[in-house]
C-alpha positions as CSV (number, residue, x, y, z in Angstrom):
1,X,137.6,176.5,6.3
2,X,138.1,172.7,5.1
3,X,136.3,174.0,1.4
4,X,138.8,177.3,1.5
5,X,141.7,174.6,2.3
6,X,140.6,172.4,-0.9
7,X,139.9,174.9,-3.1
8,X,143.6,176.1,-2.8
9,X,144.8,172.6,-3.1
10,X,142.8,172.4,-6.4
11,X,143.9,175.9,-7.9
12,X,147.3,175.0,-6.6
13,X,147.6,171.8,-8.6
14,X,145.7,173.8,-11.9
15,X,149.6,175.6,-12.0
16,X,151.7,171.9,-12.1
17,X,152.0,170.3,-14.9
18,X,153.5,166.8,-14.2
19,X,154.3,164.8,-17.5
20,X,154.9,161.1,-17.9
21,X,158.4,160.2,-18.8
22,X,158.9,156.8,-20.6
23,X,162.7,154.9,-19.7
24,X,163.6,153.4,-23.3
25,X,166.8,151.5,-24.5
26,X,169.6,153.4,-24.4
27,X,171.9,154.0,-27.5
28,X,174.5,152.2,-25.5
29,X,172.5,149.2,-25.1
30,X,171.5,148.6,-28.4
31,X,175.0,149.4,-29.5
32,X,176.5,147.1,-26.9
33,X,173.8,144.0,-28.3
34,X,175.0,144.7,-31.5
35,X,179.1,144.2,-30.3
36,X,179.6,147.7,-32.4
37,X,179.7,149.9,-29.0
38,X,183.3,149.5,-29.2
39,X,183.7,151.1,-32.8
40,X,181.1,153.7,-32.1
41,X,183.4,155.2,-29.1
42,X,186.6,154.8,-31.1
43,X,185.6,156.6,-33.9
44,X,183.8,159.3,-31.5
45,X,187.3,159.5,-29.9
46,X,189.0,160.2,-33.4
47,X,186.1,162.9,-34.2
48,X,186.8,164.8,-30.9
49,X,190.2,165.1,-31.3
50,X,189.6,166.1,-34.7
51,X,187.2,168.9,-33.6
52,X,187.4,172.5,-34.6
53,X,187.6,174.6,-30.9
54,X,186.7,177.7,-32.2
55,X,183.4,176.3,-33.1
56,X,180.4,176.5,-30.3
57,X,179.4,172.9,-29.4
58,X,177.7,171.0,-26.6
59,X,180.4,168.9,-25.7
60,X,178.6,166.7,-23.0
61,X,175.8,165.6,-25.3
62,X,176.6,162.1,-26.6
63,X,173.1,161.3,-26.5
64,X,174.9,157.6,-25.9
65,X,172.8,157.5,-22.5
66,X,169.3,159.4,-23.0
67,X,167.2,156.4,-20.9
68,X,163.8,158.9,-20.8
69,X,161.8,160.7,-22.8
70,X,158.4,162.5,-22.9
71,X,155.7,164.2,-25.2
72,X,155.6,167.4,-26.0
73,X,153.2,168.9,-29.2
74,X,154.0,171.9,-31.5
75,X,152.0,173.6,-33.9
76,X,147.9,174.1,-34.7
77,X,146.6,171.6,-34.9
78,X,149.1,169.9,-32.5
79,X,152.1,167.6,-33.9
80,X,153.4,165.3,-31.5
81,X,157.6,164.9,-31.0
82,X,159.3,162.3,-28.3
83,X,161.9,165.0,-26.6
84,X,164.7,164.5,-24.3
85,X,163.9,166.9,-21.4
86,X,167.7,168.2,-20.7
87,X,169.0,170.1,-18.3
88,X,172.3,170.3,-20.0
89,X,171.5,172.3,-23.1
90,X,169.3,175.1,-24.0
91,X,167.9,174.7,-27.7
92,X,164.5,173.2,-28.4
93,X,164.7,171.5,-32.1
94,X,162.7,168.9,-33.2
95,X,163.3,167.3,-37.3
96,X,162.0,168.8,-40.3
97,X,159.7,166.9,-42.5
98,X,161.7,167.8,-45.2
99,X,165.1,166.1,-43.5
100,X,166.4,163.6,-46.1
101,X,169.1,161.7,-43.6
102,X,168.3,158.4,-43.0
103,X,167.9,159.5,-38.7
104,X,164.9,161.3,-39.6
105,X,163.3,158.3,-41.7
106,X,162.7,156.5,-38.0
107,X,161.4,159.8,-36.3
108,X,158.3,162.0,-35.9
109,X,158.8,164.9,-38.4
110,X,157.4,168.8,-37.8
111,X,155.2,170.0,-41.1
112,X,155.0,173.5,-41.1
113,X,152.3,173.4,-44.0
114,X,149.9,171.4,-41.3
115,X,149.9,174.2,-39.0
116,X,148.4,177.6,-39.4
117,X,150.2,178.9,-36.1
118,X,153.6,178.1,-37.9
119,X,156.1,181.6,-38.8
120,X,159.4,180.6,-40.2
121,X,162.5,182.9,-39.0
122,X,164.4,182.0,-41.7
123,X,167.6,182.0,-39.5
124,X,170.2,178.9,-39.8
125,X,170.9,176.6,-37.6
126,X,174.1,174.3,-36.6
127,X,174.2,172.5,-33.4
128,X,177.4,170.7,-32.8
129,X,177.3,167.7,-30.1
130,X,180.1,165.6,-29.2
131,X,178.2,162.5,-31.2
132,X,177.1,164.3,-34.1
133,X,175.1,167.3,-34.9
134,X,171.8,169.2,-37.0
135,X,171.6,171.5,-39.5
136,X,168.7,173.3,-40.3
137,X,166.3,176.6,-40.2
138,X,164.7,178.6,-37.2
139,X,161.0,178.6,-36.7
140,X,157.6,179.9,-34.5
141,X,154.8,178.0,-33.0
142,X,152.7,177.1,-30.5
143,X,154.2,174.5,-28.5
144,X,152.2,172.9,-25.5
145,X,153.7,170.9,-22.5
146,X,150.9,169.4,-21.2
147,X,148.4,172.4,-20.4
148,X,151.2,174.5,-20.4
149,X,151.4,176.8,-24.2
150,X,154.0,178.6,-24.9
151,X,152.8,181.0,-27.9
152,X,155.6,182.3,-31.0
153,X,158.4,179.6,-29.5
154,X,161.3,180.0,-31.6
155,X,162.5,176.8,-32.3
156,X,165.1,174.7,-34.9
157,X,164.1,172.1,-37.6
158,X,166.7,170.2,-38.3
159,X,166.9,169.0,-42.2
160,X,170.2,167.3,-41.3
161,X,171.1,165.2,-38.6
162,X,174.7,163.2,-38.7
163,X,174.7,160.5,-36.4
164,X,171.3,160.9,-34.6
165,X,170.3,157.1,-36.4
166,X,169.0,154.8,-33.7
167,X,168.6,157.4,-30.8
168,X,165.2,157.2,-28.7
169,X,163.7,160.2,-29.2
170,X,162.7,162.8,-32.0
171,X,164.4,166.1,-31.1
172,X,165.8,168.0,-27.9
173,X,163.9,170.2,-25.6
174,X,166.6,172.1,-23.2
175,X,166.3,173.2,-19.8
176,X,169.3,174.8,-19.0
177,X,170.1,178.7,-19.0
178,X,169.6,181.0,-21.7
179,X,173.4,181.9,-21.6
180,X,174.5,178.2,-23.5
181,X,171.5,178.7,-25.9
182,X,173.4,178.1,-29.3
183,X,170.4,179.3,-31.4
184,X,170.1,182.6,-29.4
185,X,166.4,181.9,-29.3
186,X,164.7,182.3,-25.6
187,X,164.2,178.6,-24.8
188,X,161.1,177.8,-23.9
189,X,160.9,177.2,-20.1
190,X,161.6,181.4,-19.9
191,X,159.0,182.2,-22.8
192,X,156.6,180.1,-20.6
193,X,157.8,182.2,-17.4
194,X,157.6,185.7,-19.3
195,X,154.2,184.8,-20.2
196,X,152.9,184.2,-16.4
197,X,152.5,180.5,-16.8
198,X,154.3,179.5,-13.7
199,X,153.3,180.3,-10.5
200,X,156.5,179.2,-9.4
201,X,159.0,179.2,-11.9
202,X,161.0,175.7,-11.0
203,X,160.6,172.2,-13.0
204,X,161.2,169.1,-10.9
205,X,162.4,165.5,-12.0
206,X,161.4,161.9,-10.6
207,X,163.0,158.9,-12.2
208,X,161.9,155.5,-11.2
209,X,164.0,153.1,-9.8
210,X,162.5,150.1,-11.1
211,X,159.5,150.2,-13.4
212,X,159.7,151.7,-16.9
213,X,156.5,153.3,-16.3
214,X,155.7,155.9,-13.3
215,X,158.6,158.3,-13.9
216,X,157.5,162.3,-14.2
217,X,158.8,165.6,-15.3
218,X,157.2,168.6,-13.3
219,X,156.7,172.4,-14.1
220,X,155.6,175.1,-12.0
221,X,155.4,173.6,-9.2
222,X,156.3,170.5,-7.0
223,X,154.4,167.4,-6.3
224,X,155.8,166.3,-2.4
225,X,154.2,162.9,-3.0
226,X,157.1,161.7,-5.2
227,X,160.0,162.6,-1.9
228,X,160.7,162.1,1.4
229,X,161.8,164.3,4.4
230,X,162.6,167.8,3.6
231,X,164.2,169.0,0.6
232,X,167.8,170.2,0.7
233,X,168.7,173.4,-1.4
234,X,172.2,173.8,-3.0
235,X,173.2,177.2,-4.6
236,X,174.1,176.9,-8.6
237,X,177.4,178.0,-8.7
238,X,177.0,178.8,-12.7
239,X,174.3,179.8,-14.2
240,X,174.8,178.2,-17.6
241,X,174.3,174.6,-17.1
242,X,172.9,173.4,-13.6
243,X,176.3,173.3,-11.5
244,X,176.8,172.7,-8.3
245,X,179.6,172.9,-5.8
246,X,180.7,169.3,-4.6
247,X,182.8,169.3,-0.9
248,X,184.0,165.3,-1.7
249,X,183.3,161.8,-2.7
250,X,184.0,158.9,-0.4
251,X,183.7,155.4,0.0
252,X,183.9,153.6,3.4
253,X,185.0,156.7,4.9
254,X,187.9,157.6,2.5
255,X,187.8,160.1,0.2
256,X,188.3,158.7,-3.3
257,X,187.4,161.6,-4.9
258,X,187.2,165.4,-4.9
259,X,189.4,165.6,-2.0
260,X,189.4,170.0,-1.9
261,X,185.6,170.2,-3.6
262,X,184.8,170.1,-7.2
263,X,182.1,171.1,-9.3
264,X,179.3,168.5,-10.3
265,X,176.7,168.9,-13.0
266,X,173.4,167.8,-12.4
267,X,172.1,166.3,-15.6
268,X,169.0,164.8,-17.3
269,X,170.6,164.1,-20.5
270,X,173.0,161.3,-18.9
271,X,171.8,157.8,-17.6
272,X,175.3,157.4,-16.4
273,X,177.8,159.0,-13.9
274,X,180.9,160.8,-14.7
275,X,184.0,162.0,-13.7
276,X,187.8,161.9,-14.5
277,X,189.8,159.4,-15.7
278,X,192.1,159.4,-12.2
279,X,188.8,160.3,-9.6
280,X,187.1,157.1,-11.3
281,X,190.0,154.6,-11.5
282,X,190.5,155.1,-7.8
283,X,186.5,153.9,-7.5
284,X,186.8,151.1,-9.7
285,X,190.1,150.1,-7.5
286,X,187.7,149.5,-4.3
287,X,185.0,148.0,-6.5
288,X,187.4,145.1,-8.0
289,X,186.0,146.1,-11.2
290,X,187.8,145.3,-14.7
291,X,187.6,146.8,-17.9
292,X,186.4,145.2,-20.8
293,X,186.6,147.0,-24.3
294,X,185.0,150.7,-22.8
295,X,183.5,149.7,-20.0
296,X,184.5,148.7,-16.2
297,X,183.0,144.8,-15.7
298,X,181.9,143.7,-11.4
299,X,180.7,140.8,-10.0
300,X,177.4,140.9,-9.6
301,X,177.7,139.5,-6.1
302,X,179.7,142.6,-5.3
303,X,176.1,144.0,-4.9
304,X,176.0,142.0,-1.3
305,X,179.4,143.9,-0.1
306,X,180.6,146.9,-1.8
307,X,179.7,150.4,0.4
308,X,177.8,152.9,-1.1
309,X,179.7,155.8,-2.8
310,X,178.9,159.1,-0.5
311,X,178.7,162.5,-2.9
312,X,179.3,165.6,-0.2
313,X,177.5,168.6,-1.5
314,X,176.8,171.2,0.8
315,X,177.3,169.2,3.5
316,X,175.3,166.8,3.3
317,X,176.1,163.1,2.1
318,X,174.2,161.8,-0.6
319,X,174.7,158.0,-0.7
320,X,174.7,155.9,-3.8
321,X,174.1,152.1,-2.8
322,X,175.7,149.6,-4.9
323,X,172.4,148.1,-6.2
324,X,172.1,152.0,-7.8
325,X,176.0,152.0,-9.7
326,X,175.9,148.7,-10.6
327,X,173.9,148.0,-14.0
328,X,173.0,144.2,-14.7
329,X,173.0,143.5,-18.0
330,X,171.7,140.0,-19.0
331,X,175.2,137.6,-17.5
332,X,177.0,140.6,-16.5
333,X,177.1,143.6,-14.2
334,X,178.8,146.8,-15.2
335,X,180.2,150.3,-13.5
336,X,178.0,153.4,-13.5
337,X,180.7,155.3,-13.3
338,X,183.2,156.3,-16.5
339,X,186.3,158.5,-16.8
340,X,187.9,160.5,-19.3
341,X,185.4,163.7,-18.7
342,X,189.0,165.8,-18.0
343,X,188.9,165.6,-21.9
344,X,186.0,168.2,-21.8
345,X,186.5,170.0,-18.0
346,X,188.7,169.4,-15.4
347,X,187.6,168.4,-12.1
348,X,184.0,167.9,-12.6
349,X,181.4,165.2,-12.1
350,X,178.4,164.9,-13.8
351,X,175.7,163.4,-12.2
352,X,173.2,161.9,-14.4
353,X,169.8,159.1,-14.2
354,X,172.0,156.6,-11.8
355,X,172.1,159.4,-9.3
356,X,168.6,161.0,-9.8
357,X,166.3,157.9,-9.6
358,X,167.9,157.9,-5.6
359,X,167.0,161.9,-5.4
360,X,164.1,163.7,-6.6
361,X,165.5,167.0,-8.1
362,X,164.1,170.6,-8.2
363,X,165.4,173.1,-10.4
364,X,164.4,176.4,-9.2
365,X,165.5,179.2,-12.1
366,X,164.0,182.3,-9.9
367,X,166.2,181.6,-6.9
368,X,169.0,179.7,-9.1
369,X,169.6,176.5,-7.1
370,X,168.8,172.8,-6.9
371,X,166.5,171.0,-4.5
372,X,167.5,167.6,-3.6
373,X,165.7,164.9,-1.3
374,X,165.5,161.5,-1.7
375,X,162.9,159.9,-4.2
376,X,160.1,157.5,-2.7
């Protein structure tokens, strides 16, 4: 019986594939080093407002944030690209080797000549994020996540990319529903799921806290080693990007947000938290924090006595500690959290890294909802 019971484990595990994510600098950071954050967010401000509505964009991609990233390969034999894993777009692109912007100069490249698996669709592509956006051409390939291969992937090559200089990673992989898809090609977690890869058709995520190192992205499967207690399920309330419903957010037993429920999204392409201007003025108000050019500046021994902020979803309370929405950054400490997201929707959070290093996530496509429980 003990062999029957280890054999399963084994098979079992044969169906997860847990990658390594790496945390990197942020955009943001280097920016902020540099003193040109401030210009970077004006001029993105004068863009946006600037912005043709009629055109189909990903509007909560600044890419500003992206803190992880992991390796995926495409092609025969094998190219490897530095992806962000997001859970807030659809499209899988990766650049062209024959991009001529100065972005692509600093990235891993795709050469279609080096791989014999390689079928180029021909189509045109134009993704448009709020930070900038790639043009370029749909393709075909093999494209492996660890042991997972997902054969004939369509996928874009960008051969332009306007303001992507500086970012941490080579191209996009999305994880979000096929409904957003701006390319209209099936993104690759569902060509993986069409061809039986999964035996369970979820992807899980576990940031580290601390250490760059030791943070994982998970398919098919999930590894209970990186949570504790039982994992709470909350229905996606639309199936485009991974949305939740939110009952309220409160701090020392007032509500300071969200007071009649909101929607949140729950997203891997942020290391930050957001909300609206007015929902996050009324948490910087109990923190004492202070702005300073873009961001909100707190004492760093605010750490000691500020409560945590509570997030309500589906009645239960998921607490954010202080030591989690603070950032310390070299003789400073600054807010997690930042307004002005009523630009874009009304009355909706996005939860991003600061809130999933606390709680190991589980997106489960088959049954459309997210697991939550807190990380080890």
């Amino acid at each position: 019986m003990k062999w029957l019971v280890l054999l399963g484990l084994v098979a079992f595990s044969e169906c997860i594939v847990i990658l390594p994510l790496r945390k990197v600098k942020t955009l943001r950071e280097t920016l902020r080093e540099k003193n040109l954050l401030n210009n970077f967010l004006e001029e993105q401000a004068y863009r946006l407002s600037k912005r043709d509505t009629k055109i189909a964009t990903h509007p909560l991609r600044n890419f500003l944030d992206i803190a992880y990233v992991g390796t995926i390969a495409i092609g025969t034999p094998p190219q490897e690209f530095q992806v962000l894993f997001d859970t807030g777009s659809a499209d899988l692109w990766v650049p062209s080797i024959t991009c001529e912007s100065p972005a692509c100069k600093t990235h891993n490249t795709f050469n279609p000549q080096n791989s014999s698996s390689f079928r180029k669709a021909g189509q045109p592509v134009t993704i448009f994020y709020e930070s900038g956006l790639i043009q370029g051409f749909l393709g075909s390939d093999t494209v492996r996540i660890g042991n997972f291969v997902s054969l004939n992937q369509s996928f874009g090559l960008s051969v332009v990319e306007f303001r992507f200089d500086g970012v941490p990673f080579d191209g996009v992989l999305g994880l979000a529903f096929p409904s957003i898809s701006i390319t209209r090609a099936m993104p690759i977690f569902d060509n993986l799921w069409s061809q039986g890869a999964f035996s369970e058709p979820v992807f899980a995520f576990y940031l580290s806290k601390s250490k760059p190192e030791g943070s994982v992205v998970m398919f098919g499967g999930v590894d209970h080693r990186y949570y504790k207690g039982e994992l709470n399920w909350v229905p996606v309330s639309q199936t485009r990007r991974w949305q939740i419903s939110m009952n309220r957010t409160t701090m020392n037993g007032n509500v300071v947000a969200c007071s009649h429920g909101c929607q949140a999204f729950v997203d891997t392409g942020s290391a930050l938290i957001y909300g609206s201007t007015e929902m996050v003025t009324n948490i910087h108000k109990l923190m004492n924090a202070r702005p300073k050019g873009s961001e909100y500046v707190v004492s760093c021994d605010a750490v000691n006595t500020l409560p945590p902020v509570i997030f309500n979803i589906n009645g239960i309370d998921y607490p954010l500690p202080p030591e989690a929405y603070i950032i310390k950054e070299k003789n400073s400490c600054l807010s997690a959290f930042h307004g002005g997201l009523e630009a874009i929707f009304s009355d909706i959070w996005l939860l991003g890294d600061v809130f999933l290093r606390q709680y190991f996530s589980v997106f489960d496509r088959k049954n459309e909802r997210i697991g939550l429980a807190p990380a080890v």
